[in-house]
C-alpha positions in Angstrom: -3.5 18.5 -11.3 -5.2 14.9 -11.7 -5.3 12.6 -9.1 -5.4 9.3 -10.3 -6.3 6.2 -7.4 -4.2 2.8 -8.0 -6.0 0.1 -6.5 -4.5 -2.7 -4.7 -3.2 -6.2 -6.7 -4.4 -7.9 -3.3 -1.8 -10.6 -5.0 -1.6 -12.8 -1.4 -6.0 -12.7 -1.7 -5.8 -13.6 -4.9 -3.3 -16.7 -4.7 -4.8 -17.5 -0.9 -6.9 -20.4 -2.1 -3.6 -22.2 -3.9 -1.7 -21.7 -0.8 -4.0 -22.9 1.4 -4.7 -26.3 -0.3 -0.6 -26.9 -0.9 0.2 -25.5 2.9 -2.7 -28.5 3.9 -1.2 -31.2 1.5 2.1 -30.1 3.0 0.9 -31.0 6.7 -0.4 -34.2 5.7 2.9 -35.4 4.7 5.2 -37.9 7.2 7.2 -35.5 8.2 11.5 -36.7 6.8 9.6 -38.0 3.3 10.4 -37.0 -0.1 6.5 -36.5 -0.9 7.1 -33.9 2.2 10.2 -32.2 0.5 8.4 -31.9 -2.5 4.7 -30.2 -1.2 7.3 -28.2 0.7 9.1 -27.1 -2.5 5.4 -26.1 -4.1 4.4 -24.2 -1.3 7.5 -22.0 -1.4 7.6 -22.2 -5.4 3.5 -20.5 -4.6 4.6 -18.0 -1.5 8.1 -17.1 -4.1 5.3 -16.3 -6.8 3.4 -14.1 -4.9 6.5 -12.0 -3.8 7.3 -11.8 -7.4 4.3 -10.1 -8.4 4.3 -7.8 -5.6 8.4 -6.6 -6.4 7.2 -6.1 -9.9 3.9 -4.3 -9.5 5.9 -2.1 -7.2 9.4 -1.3 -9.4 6.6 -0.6 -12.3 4.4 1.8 -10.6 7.1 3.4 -8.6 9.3 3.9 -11.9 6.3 5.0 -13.7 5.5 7.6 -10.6 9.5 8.9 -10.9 9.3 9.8 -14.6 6.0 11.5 -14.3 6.7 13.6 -11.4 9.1 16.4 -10.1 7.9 16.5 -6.5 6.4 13.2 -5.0 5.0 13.7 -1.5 4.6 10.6 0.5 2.6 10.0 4.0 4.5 8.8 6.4 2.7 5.8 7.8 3.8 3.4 10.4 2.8 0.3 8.8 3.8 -1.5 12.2 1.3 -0.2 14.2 -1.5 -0.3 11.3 -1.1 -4.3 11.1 -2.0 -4.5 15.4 -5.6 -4.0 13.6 -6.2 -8.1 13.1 -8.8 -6.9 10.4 -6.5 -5.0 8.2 -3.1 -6.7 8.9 -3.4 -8.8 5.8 -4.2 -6.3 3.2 -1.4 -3.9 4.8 0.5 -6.3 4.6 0.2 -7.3 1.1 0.3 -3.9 -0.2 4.0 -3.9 1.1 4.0 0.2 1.8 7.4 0.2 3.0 8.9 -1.3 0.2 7.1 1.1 -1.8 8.3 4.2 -0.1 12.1 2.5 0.0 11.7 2.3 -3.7 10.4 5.6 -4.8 13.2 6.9 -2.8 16.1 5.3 -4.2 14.5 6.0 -8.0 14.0 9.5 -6.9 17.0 10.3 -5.7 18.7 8.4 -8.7 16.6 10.4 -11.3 17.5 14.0 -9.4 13.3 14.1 -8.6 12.3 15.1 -5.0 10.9 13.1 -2.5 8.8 14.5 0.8 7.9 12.5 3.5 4.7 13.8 5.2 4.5 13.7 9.3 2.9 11.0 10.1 0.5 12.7 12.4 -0.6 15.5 9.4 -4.2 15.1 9.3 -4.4 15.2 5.6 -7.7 12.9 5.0 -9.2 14.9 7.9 -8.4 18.4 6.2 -10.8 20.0 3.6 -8.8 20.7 0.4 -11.4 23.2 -0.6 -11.9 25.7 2.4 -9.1 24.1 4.8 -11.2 23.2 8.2 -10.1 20.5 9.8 -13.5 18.3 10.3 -13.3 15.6 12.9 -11.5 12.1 12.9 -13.4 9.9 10.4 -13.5 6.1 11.2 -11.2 3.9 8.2 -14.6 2.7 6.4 -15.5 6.0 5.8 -14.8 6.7 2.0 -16.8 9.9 1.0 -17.5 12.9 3.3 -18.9 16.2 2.9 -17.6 19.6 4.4 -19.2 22.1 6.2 -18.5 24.6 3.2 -20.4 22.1 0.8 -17.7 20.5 -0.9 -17.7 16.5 -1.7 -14.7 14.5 -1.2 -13.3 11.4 -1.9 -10.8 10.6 1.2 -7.5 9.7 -0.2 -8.1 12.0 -3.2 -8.8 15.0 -0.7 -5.9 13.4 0.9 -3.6 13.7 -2.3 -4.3 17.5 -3.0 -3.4 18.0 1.0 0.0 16.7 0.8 0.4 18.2 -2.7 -0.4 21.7 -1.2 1.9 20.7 1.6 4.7 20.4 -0.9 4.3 23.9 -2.0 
């Protein structure tokens, strides 16, 4: 059993600069010009590109998730009520998490693997994987915590071995 962690593309982060200095080119335009048609069409051509990298970061690494795996087990999480957080909403929101579940349904189910959808209230980071106590709520910026039976974990690998054990 390895548990590997995929870090984000944080594609919108990365492109925010470009988009910011066409989106403020585009509002100093005379609004009815062709200049204004045209920093329109670059901002769209940047906003397009960005959506593009997300769509293929996703179809690869939920492709390459369906031909590794048998069972995939997925938490359930309501990405709606995660981006009411103003400090989060942008990175949720970039990750695209629905889209990602969408996907690694319709591979799954097209390459006869099975998908399970965690409840959305299991506690799975809150859950020792080791000895199975359920410790209390941790706060989002707490990474790395430590059982009462001594074990070290890494939240959203602890997290992985949960919902793995969940699907057995």
């Amino acid at each position: 059993m390895v548990s590997e962690k995929i870090e984000n593309p944080r594609f919108l982060c990365q492109s925010e600069a470009k988009v910011k200095k066409s989106q403020r080119a585009l509002s100093r335009k005379k609004i009815g010009s062709k200049n204004r048609e045209k920093a329109k069409l670059i901002l769209a051509k940047k906003h397009e590109k960005i959506a593009n990298q997300r769509k293929d970061f996703l179809h690869k690494l939920s492709r390459r998730i369906v031909d590794e795996n048998q069972v995939i087990v997925v938490e359930t999480l309501t990405s709606k009520d995660m981006m009411k957080n103003h400090k989060v909403a942008k990175s949720i929101g970039d990750v695209s998490w629905y889209e990602f579940v969408r996907q690694l349904e319709y591979k799954s189910n097209f390459y006869g693997r099975t998908l399970i959808k965690a409840d959305p209230w299991y506690a799975s980071t809150q859950i020792c994987s080791t000895c199975g106590v359920k410790g209390e709520k941790k706060a989002m910026d707490v990474r790395e915590w430590t059982c009462a039976c001594g074990a070290q974990h890494d939240r959203d690998i602890n997290a992985s071995i949960n919902l793995l054990m969940l699907a057995n």
